[in-house]
Residue frames as a rotation matrix with the C-alpha (Angstrom) as fourth column:
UNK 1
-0.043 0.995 0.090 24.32
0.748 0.092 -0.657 108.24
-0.662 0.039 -0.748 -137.75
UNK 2
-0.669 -0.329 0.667 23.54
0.736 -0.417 0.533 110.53
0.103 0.847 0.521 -140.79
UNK 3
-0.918 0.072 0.391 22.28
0.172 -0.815 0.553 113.56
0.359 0.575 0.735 -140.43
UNK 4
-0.651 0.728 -0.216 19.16
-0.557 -0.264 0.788 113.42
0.516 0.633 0.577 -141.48
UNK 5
-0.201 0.252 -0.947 18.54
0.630 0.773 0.072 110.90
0.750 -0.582 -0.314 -139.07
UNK 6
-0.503 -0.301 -0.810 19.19
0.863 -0.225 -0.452 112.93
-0.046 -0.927 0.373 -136.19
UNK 7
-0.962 0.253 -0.105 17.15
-0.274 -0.906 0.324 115.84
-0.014 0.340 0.940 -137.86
UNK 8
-0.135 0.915 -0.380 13.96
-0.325 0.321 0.889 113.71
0.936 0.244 0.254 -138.22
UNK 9
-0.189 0.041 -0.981 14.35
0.834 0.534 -0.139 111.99
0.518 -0.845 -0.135 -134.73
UNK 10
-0.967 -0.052 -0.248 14.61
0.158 -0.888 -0.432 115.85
-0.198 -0.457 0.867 -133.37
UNK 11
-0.777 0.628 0.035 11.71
-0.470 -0.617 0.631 117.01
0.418 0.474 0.775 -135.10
UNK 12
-0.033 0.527 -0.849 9.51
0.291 0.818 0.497 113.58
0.956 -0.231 -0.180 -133.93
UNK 13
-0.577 -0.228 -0.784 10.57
0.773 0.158 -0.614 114.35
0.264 -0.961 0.085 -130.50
UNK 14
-0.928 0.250 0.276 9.20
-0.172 -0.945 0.279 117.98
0.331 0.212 0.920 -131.32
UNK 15
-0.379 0.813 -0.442 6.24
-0.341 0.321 0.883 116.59
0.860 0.485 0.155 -132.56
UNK 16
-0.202 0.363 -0.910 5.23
0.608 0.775 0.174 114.45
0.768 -0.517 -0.377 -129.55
UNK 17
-0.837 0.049 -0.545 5.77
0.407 -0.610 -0.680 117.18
-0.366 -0.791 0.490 -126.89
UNK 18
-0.915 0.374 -0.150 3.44
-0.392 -0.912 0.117 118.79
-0.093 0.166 0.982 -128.68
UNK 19
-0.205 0.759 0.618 0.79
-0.038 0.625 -0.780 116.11
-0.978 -0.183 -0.099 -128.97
UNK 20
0.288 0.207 -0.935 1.34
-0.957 0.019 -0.291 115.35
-0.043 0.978 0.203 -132.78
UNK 21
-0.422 -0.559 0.713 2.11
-0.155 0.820 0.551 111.99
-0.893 0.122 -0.433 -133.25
UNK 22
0.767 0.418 0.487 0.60
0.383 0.311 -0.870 111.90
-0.515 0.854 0.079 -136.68
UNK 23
0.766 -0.630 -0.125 3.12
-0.628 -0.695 -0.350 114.67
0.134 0.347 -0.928 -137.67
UNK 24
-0.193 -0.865 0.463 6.32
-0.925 0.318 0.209 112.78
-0.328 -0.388 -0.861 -135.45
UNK 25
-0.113 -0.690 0.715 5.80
-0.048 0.723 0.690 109.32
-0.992 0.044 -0.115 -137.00
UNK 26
0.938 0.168 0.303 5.86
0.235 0.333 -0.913 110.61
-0.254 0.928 0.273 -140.49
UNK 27
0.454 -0.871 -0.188 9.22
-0.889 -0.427 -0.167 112.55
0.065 0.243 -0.968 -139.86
UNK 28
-0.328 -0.895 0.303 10.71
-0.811 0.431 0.394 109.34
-0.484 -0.117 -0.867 -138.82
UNK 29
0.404 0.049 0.913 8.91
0.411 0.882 -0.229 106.80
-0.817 0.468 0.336 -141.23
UNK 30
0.913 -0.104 -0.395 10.48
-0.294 -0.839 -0.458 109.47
-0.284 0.535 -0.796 -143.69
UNK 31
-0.067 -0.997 0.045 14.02
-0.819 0.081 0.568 107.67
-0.570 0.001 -0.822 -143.01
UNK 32
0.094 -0.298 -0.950 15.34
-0.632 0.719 -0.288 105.28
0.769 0.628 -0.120 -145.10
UNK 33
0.968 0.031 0.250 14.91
-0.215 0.618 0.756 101.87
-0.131 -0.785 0.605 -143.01
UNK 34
0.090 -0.884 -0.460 18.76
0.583 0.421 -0.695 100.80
0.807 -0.205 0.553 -143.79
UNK 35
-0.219 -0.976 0.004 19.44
0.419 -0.098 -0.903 103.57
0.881 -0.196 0.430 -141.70
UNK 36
0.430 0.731 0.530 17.01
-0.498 -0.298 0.814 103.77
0.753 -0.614 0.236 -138.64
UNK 37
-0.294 -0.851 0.435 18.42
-0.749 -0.078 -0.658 103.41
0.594 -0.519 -0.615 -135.47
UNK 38
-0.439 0.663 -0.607 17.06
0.898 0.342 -0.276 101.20
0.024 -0.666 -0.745 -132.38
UNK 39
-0.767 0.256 -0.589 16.54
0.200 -0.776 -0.598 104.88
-0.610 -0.576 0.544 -130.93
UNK 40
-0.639 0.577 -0.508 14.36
-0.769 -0.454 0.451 105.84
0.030 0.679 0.734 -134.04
UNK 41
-0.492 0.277 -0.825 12.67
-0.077 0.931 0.358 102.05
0.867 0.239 -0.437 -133.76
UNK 42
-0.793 -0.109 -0.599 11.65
0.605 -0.242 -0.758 103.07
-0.062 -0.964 0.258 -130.11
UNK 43
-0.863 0.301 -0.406 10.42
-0.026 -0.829 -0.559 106.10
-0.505 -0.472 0.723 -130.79
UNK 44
-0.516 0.667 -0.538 8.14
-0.765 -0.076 0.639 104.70
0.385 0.741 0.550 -133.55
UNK 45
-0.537 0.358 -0.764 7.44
0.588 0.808 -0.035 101.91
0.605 -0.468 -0.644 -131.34
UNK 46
-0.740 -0.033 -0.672 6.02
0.666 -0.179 -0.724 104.43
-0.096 -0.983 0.154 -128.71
UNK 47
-0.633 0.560 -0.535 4.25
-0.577 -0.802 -0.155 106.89
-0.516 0.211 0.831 -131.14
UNK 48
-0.762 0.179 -0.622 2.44
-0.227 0.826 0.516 103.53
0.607 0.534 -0.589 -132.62
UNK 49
-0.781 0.349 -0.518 1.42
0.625 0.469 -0.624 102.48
0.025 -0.811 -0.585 -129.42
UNK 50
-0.823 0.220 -0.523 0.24
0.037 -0.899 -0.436 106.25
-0.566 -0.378 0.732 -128.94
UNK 51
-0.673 0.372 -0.639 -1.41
-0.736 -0.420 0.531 106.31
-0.071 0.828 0.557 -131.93
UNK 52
0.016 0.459 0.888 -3.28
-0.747 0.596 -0.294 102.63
-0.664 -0.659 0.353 -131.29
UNK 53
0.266 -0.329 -0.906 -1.03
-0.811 0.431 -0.395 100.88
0.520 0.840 -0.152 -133.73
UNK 54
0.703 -0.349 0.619 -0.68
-0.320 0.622 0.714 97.83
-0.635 -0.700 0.326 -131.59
UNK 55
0.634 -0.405 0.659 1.14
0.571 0.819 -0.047 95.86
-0.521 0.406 0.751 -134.55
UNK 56
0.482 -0.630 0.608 3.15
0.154 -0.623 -0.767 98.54
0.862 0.464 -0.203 -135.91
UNK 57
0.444 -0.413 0.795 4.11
-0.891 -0.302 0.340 99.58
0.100 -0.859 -0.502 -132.33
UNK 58
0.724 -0.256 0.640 4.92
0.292 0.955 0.052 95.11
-0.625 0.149 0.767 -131.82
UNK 59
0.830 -0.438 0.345 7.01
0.521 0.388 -0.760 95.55
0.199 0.811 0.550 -134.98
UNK 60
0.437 -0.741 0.509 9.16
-0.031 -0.578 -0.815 98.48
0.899 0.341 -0.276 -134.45
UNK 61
0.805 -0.146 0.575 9.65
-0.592 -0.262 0.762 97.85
0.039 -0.954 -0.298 -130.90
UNK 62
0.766 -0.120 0.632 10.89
0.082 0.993 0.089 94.10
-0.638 -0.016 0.770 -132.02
UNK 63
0.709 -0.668 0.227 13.17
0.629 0.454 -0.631 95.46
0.319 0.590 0.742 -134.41
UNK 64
0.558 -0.639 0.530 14.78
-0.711 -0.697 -0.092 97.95
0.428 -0.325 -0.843 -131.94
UNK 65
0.705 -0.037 0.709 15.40
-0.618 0.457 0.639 95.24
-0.348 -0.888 0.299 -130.02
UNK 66
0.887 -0.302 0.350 17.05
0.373 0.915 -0.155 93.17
-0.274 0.268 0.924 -132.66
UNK 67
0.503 -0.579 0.642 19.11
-0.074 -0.768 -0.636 96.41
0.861 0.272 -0.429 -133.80
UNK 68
-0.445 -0.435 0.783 20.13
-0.552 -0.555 -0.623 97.00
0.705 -0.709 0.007 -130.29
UNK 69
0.052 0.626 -0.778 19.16
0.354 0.717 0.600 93.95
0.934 -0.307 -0.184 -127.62
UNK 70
-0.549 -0.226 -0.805 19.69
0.752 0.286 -0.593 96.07
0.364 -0.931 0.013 -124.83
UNK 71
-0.636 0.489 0.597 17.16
-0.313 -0.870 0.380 98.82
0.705 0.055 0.707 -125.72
UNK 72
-0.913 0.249 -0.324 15.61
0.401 0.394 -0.827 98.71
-0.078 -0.885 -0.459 -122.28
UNK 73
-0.737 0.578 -0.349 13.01
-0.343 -0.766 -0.544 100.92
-0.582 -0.281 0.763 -123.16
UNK 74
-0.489 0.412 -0.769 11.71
-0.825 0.067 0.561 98.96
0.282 0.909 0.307 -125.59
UNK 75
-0.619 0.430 -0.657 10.88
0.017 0.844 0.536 95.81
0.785 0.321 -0.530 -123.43
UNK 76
-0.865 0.500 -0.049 8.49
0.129 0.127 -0.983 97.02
-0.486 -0.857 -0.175 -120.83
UNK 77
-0.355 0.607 -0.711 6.43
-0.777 -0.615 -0.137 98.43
-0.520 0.504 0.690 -123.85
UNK 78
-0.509 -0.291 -0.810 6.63
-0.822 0.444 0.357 95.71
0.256 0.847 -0.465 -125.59
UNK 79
-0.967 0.052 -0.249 5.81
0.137 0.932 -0.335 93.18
0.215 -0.358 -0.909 -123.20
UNK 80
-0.551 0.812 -0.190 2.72
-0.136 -0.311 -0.941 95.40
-0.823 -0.493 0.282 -122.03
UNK 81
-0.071 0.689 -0.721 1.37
-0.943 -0.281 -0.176 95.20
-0.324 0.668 0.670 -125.55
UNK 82
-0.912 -0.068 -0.403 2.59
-0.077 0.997 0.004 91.27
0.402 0.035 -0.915 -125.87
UNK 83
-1.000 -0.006 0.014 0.54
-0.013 0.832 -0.555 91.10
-0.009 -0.555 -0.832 -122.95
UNK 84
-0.226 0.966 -0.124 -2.93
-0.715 -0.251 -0.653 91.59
-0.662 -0.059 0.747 -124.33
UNK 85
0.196 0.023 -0.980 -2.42
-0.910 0.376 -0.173 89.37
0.365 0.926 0.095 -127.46
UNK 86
0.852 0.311 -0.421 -1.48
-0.323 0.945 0.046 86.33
0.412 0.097 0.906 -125.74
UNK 87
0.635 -0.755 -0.162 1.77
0.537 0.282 0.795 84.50
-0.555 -0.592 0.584 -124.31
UNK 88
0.787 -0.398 -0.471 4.81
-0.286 -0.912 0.293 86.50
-0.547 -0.096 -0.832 -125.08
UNK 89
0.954 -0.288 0.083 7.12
0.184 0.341 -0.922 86.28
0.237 0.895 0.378 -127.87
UNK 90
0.391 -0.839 -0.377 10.86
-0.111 -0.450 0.886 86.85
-0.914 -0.305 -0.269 -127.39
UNK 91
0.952 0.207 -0.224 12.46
-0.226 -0.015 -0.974 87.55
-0.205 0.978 0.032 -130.51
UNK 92
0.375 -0.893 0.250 15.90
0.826 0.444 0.348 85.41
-0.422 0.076 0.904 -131.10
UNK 93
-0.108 -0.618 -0.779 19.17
-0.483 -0.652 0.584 87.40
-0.869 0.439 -0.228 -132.77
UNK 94
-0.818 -0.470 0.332 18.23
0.133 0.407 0.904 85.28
-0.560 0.783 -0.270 -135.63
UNK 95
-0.537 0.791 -0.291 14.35
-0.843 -0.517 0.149 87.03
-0.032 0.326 0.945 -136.01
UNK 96
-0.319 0.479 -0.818 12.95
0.137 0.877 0.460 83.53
0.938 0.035 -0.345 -135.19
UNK 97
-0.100 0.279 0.955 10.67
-0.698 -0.704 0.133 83.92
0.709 -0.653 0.265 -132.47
UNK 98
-0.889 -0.153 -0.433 10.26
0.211 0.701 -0.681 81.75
0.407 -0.696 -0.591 -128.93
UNK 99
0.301 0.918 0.259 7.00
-0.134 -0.229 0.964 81.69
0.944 -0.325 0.054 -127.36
UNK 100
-0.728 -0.298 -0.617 7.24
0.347 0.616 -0.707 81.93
0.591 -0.729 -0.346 -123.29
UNK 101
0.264 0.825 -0.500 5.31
0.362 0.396 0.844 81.19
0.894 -0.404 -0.194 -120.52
């Protein structure tokens, strides 16, 4: 992981403890996406949510998941915001999506 990664992910984390989440998800939209982790996909998935980004929060959760398909943390959130919008999506390792029931 470079750096800079880990430096912005720190700072976010900062940021949240403190009740900024405007501040924490600009440090980490700040990264270059080649090199955003799941972990950093997570945490923007969570400070989304915070923030009442349903579809940003949906997106970044969906690509932690594809980054990293065991990010457990990513599918209780995920599913909880699925589960206002309608039947649940499950996103494939090919980014094609399955509806289930």
């Amino acid at each position: 992981t470079p750096p800079d990664v880990e430096v912005n992910l720190k700072e976010a984390l900062c940021c949240e403890r403190l009740d900024e989440t405007g501040p924490a998800i600009s440090a980490l939209e700040a990264i270059a996406d080649h090199v955003r982790t799941a972990r950093v996909h997570a945490t923007l998935g969570r400070l989304y949510a915070r923030a009442g980004l349903k579809s940003n929060a949906i997106r970044a959760y969906e690509i932690a998941l594809r980054t990293e398909p065991r990010c457990v943390e990513c599918l209780e959130p995920l599913a909880a915001l699925r589960g206002s919008s309608g039947a649940a999506e499950v996103p494939t390792s090919t980014g094609q999506r399955n509806a289930s029931h």
